[in-house]
C-alpha positions, 0 to 999 in steps of 0.5 A, a space after each residue: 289358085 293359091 290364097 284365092 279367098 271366097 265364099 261358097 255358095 252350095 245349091 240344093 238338089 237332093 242326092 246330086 248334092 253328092 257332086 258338091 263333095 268332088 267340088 270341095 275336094 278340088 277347090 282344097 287340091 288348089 289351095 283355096 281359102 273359104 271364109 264362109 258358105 252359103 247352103 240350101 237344101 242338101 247344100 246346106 247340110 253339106 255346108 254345116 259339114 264344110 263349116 264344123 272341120 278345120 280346114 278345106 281339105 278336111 271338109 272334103 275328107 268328111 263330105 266324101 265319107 258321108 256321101 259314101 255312107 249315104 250310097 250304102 245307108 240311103 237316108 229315107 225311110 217310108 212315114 207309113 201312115 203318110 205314105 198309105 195316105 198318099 196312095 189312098 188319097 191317088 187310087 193306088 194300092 200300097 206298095 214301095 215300088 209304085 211311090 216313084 210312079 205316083 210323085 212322078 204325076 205330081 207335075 200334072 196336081 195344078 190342074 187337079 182337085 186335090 182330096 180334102 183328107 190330102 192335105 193332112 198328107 201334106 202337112 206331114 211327108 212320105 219319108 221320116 225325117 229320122 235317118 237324116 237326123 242320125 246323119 246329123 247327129 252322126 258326122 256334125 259336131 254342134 260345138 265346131 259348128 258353132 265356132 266354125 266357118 260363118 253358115 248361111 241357109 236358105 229355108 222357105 216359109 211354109 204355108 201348108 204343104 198343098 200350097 207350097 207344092 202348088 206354088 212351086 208347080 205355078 212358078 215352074 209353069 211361068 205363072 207366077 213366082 215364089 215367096 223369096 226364100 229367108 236366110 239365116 246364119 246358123 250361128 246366131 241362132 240357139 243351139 237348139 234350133 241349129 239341126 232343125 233350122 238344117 233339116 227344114 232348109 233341106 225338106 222338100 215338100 210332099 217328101 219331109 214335113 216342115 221343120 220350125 224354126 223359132 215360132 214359124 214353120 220352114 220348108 225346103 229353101 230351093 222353093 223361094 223366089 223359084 224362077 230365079 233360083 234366089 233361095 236355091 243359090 243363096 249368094 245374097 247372105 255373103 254379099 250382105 256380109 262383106 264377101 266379093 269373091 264366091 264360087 258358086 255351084 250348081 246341080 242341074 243342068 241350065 240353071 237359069 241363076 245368073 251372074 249378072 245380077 250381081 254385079 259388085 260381086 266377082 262369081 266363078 260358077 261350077 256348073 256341070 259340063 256334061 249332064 248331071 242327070 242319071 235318069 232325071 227327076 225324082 229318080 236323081 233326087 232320091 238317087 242315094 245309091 251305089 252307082 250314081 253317087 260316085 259317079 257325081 262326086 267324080 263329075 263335081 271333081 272333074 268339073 271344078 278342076 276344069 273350071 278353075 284350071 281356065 280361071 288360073 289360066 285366064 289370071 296368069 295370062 292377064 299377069 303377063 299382061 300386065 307385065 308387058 305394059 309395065 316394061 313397056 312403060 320403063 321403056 317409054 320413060 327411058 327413051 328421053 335419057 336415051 335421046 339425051 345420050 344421042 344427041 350429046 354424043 352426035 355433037 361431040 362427033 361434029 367438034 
């Protein structure tokens, strides 16, 4: 897989994004070439990881030392006054343990009279933004961003928090999709709103508040065109770009994004062998601990070196093809010399 050169589509899904680190880990083992990368959500703060280092193999060296640090230092931090909201406004009485409990029954808020004083709630987040901001500040260098690998992310329009939440619960139950999600190159934007546009794309509503970016405020990407998968797999700013061969990787298992609405583009998708879930929903999204964050950059690891071993082997079986069709055209084209030569031979044997 030598020189192969791509773009890099990074999907969203929370603490699973530890899988993308194996993934880029892989791909440098194999010598590929990313010429630019495409993130949502925590795929586009793994991107701006991947975009600001020299080089692939360096990418994944910083992408796995941040993933290991978020399996000891995990990156949420109650917002008290939000989180005391949220347990008020759901009849619960305030403890950490029963937050899990509580986010658990918001597939059910569609069908719920949401309380007036919740949407103040919504327009802030349960968990501070602030660890994930350190993180940033931590392991990203604004100056090598910004000279780096093109980044592009997908972020969501935010409405209000109550209607983005609702909005992705219609397009989950079938009844209606999502907003598309918008795409952003991160260079061209001020240095200024660099982190804040990378921190939107990655807050999940109810979880983080709503980041600006220039005059509008913006939400996690994932949430945009939802059913299928537009802004959670953001390909669509690489192929305006100019790229035709991308990798793209998942973090669920069955993801409806297909391929085939692309058709100009040549795709290799990382999809998960064997199911990514260590206990589903938001226990995997919140999953920043010391046993599943491991185990998911080994599953992104063994995944892409499997996936892309059928596609060296795939390659290398059709350059042996094409191998054959060409000696069997110089065969072809030499047989009238041969009969050539025959038939001057055959009459000088009947002199």
């Amino acid at each position: 897989m030598s020189g192969l050169r791509v773009g890099l589509v990074l999907s969203g899904g929370g603490a699973k994004g530890a899988y993308q680190a194996g993934v880029v880990k892989a791909l440098a083992e194999m010598g590929t070439q990313v010429e630019a990368v495409a993130g949502a959500s925590i795929g586009a703060l793994n991107g701006a990881i991947l975009a600001s280092t020299p080089s692939l193999a360096a990418g994944a060296a910083r992408m796995e030392e941040l993933w290991q640090t978020l399996a000891t230092e995990p990156p949420l931090k109650y917002n008290l006054p939000a989180y005391l909201k949220l347990a008020l406004a759901g009849g619960m009485t305030l403890s950490a343990g029963n937050l899990d409990v509580y986010l658990s029954r918001l597939s059910a808020l569609a069908g719920v009279n949401i309380p007036a004083d919740f949407l103040e709630f919504l327009g802030g987040g349960v968990f501070s933004s602030g660890p994930l901001h350190a993180l940033i500040n931590r392991y990203l260098d604004p100056e090598a961003l910004q000279r780096g690998l093109p980044l592009y992310i997908a972020a969501y329009e935010s409405q209000d928090g109550r209607s983005d939440l609702l909005a992705a619960l219609a397009a989950e139950a079938g009844l209606r999709d999502t907003r598309p999600a918008e795409f952003f190159h991160v260079q061209s934007l001020p240095p200024a709103q660099q982190r804040d546009a990378l921190l939107a794309s990655a807050a999940i509503p109810v979880l983080f508040a709503a980041r600006k970016i220039g005059e509008k405020s913006y939400t996690d990407g994932g949430l945009g065109g939802w059913i299928a998968s537009q802004g959670n797999t953001p390909i669509t700013p690489l192929l305006e770009s100019g790229i035709r061969n991308v990798i793209v990787t998942h973090l669920c298992d069955g993801s409806l994004w297909s391929r085939h609405a692309f058709p100009d583009a040549n795709i290799i998708e990382i999809r998960p062998q064997t199911s990514i879930a260590r206990g589903g929903g938001f226990s995997d999204l919140l999953g920043f601990d010391q046993q599943k964050i491991p185990s998911w950059i080994a599953q992104g690891y063994a995944d892409t070196r499997a996936c892309m071993q059928r596609v060296m082997d795939a390659t290398a079986a059709r350059d042996a093809l094409g191998a054959s069709e060409k000696g069997l055209t110089v065969h072809d084209d030499s047989l009238p010399v041969l009969d050539a030569d025959l038939n001057a031979a055959m009459a000088r044997l009947r002199r």
